[in-house]
Structures are given as C-alpha cells and as structure tokens.
N, C-alpha and C positions, 0 to 999 in steps of 0.2 A: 504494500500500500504506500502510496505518495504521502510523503511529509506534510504539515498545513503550508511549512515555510515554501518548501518548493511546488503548490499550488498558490502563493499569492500572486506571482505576475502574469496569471493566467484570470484569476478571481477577481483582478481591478478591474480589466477589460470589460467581462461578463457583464460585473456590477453597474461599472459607466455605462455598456451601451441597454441595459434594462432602464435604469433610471433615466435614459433616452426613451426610450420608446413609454415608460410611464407617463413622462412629461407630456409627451404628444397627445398622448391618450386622456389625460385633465382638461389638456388645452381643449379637444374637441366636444370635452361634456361642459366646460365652461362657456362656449360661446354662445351671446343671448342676441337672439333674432327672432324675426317676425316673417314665417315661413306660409304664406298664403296657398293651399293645395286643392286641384281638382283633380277628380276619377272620372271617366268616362266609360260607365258599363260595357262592357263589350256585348252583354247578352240584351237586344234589340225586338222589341215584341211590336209583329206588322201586325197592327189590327187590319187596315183593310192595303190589300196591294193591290194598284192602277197597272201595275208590271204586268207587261203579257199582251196575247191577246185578245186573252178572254176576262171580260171583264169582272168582278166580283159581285158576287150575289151580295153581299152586305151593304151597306149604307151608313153614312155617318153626314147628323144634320150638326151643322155649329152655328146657331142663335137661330133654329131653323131652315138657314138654307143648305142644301147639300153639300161635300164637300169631295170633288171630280179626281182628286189625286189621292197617294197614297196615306195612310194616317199609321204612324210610328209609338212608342211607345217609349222612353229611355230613363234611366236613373242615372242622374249625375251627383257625385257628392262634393264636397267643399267643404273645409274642414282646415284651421291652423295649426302646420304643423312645426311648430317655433316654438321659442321658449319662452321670448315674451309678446303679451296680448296683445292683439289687434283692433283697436278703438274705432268707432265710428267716425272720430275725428282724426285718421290716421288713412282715410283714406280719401285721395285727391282727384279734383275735376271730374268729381262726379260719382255715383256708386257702382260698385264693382256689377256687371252682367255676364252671362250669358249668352253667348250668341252662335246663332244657327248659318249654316251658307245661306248666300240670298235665294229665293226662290224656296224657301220652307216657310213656317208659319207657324208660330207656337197656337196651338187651342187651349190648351189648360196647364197650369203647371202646380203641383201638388207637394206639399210636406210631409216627406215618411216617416222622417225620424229628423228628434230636433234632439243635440246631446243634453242639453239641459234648456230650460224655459227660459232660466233668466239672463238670458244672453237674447230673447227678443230675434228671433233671424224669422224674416220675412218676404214674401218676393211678391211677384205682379209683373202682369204682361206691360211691357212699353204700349203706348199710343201710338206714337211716330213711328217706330221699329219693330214690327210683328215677329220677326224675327229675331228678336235682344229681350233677355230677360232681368231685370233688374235684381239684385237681391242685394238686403242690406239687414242690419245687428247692430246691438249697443256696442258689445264687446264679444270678441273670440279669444279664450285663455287656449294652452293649449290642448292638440286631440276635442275642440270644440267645434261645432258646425253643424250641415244638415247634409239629411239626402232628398234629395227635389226629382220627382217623378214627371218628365215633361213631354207631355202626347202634343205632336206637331205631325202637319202635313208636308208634301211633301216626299222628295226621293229619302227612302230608308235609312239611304248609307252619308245623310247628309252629314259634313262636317261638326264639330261641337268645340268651343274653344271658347275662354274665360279671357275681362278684358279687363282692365281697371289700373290701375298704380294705389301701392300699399309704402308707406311713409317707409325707408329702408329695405324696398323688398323689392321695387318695382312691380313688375306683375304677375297673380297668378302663377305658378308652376304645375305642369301636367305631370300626376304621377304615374312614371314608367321606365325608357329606357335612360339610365344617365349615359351622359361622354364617355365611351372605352367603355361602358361595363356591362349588364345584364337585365336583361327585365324580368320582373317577378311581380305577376299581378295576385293580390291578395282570396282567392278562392274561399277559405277558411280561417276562421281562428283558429282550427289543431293545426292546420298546416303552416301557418306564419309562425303558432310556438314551437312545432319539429324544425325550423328552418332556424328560430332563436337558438336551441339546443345543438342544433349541428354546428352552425360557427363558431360558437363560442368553443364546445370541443375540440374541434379542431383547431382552432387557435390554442388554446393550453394546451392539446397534445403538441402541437411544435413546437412551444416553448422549452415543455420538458424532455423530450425530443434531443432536441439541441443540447440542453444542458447535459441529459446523458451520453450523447456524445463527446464531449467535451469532459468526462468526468474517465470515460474509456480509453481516451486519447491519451491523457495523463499517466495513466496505469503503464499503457504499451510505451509509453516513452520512458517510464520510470524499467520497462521492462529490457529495453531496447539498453539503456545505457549499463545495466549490469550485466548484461548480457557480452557486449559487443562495443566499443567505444566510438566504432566509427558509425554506428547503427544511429549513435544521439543527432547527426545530422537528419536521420530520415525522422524524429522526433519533433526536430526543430522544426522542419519544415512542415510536418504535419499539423501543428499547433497554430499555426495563422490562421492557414485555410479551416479547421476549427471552428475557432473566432469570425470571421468571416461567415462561415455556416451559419452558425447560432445567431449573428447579428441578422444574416436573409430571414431565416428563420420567425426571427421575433419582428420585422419588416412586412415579413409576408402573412404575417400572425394578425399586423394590425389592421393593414390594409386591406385582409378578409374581413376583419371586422368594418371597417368605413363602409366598404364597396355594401357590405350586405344592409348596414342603416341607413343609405345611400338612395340602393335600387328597392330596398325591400321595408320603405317604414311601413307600408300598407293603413288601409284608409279605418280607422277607429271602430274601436267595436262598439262605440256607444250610436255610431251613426250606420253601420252595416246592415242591413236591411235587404239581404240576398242568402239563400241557405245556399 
C-alpha cells in the first residue's frame, strides 16, 4: 500500500480540480433569473378536417355561422421557469401573447390548469388579431403558470409561437431542442424522475470512477518502483494522464448534469394536464 506522504502530490491535484468543478456547480444553482417558458403539445386533436376531398360530415357553428375550414384543438402551457418572479410590471410594450400563423383563427381559448389562483393568469381572444392571444398575471414565482387549451381554425399543422419581452429575459423560450444538445419532451412525471435518477448516477459513478482509478494507478506505481526502477518512469507517466482522466471525468460528470437541466426541465407538474 502507498504511503499518505507519497499520495499527496497526486491528492492536491484531485482536491483542486473537484473544488473546481464544485464551484461551477454553486455558481449555476446561484444564478437568479426570470426564465419565461412555453410547450407546444405535440398531440393535436382535429375536430373537424377540411383536408381531403371528401368533405366532413361534422359541423362546427362559431357565434352561429359555420365554420368552412379545418377546427384544431391544442394545449399550450406557459409557465416561469427562473428563479426569480415575473411581475406584471416586468413585462414590456404590451402583454405577453400567443400567436397562431396568419390565416388560422383562435375560436375559444380555455384554462386547464392554473398552478395556483393567486397568481390571477388570464387570457382572451384579441379584437384586432384573431389570431394572437393575449395572456396576462399578477405575478409568476417559479414552476408557476397555466395550461391554455386553444380550438382555432384553420390548417392543423399551423404554427404556434409566444411573443412578448420579459424585463431581463427578453422573450419567451420554447421548451425543446437546446444549441448542440438533445431534446427531451416531458411524457410523464415517472419518466422525467427515471431521467433525474439516471444522470445524477451517472454522474457520481464517474466521479468515483475516476477517483478509483487514480487510487489503482498509485498502487501499480508504488508496485512498479519496487519492482523494477526503470518501471517508475512508466508510473510517472501514467499518473498525469490519471489526473487528466479524473478531471474529463468530473467535466463530463457536470456537463451531463447542465445538458440534462438544460434540455430536460420539463413543463410542471402543477400545470400538466396530459396522462
């Protein structure tokens, strides 16, 4: 077994570059922002489809008069996902909407799930813009918000996209693919916490990983120089690369973790409203 003495210039290294990657790792739960977020259900329910050539036997009247295009169905949710609140007076030139491609038409738009009451989130169709939905709140703390159920006419596959500017946010963020990473659309609450459980695992198993490597390296070098004198070179040399490892290692340890809080916050389970 290796002496404590002859594992300390191997145990500074280790020590420095953890309390690096510690550091990093505070800095990113300390920073405080106002993270404004929308989802865009992918699962799209066509009440009546104009698609084809055969027209549909259904009907749908809006204030009584019929309505000769397709009529869609969609859940959008919207929800801050930042640290600190989103104030009504924090948002500029105007209130945050909504908006459909041109040539759809919102007919109704509906409140599924409100995460709490006293946050006041409300919406209503525009006058001017049949296609823009206005929605506004006192305050959004965070994981607060709604999910808004909104039947438009119109091609099925129309676009959906959130407008607005938020005091330090700019505007709106679509939750999905980030820059360089992955997309992970939220299906389930078990499945978002098997996805918690697996990165975090894996990140501690690299950690400790590394360091056991680095603890067997030691040994074989301790083994290598009573053995064989000229052997302590392939020790020396092995002991960088090591360090190296262990520093990828707890590198690649963190950055599994960014990438997965990143691509995968998923949309709150106070406002999910899809089994």
């Amino acid at each position: 077994m290796p002496k404590f003495r002859e594992m300390l210039p191997y145990i500074g290294p280790v020590i420095g570059l953890t309390g690096f990657i510690t550091a990093l790792y505070f800095h990113a739960q300390s920073i405080q922002e106002r993270v404004p977020t929308y989802y865009v259900s992918p699962q799209r329910a066509v009440i009546v489809d104009a698609r084809g050539p055969a027209a549909s036997s259904l009907q749908v009247l809006y204030y009584g008069k019929p309505v000769k295009t397709s009529v869609t169905a969609v859940i959008v949710y919207f929800w801050n996902d930042g640290k600190l609140p989103i104030r009504n007076g924090d948002i500029l030139g105007g209130p945050l909407s909504i908006d459909l491609d041109e040539g759809a038409e919102i007919l109704e738009a509906k409140l599924l799930k409100v995460s709490r009451p006293v946050i006041k989130f409300a919406t209503g169709v525009g006058e001017s813009a049949k296609n823009s939905l206005p929605v506004g709140f006192d305050i959004l703390e965070r994981n607060d918000g709604a999910a808004i159920q909104i039947v438009y006419s119109g091609s099925p596959d129309a676009g959906i996209t959130m407008r607005g500017t938020v005091v330090g946010a700019a505007g709106p963020r679509l939750l999905g693919r980030p820059t360089g990473g992955f997309r992970r659309l939220p299906d389930s609450k078990r499945e978002r916490r098997f996805d918690n459980v697996l990165a975090y695992t894996l990140g501690y198993l690299g950690v400790i990983s590394g360091f056991g490597i680095a603890y067997m390296a030691l040994i074989l070098r301790r083994r290598f120089m009573l053995a064989e004198p000229r052997l302590t070179l392939i020790g020396s040399a092995v002991m960088p690369f090591v360090i190296v490892s262990v520093f990828l290692v707890a590198v690649s340890s963190f950055l599994l973790f960014l990438a997965h809080r990143e691509a995968s916050p998923g949309v709150p389970a106070a406002i999910w409203s899809e089994t």
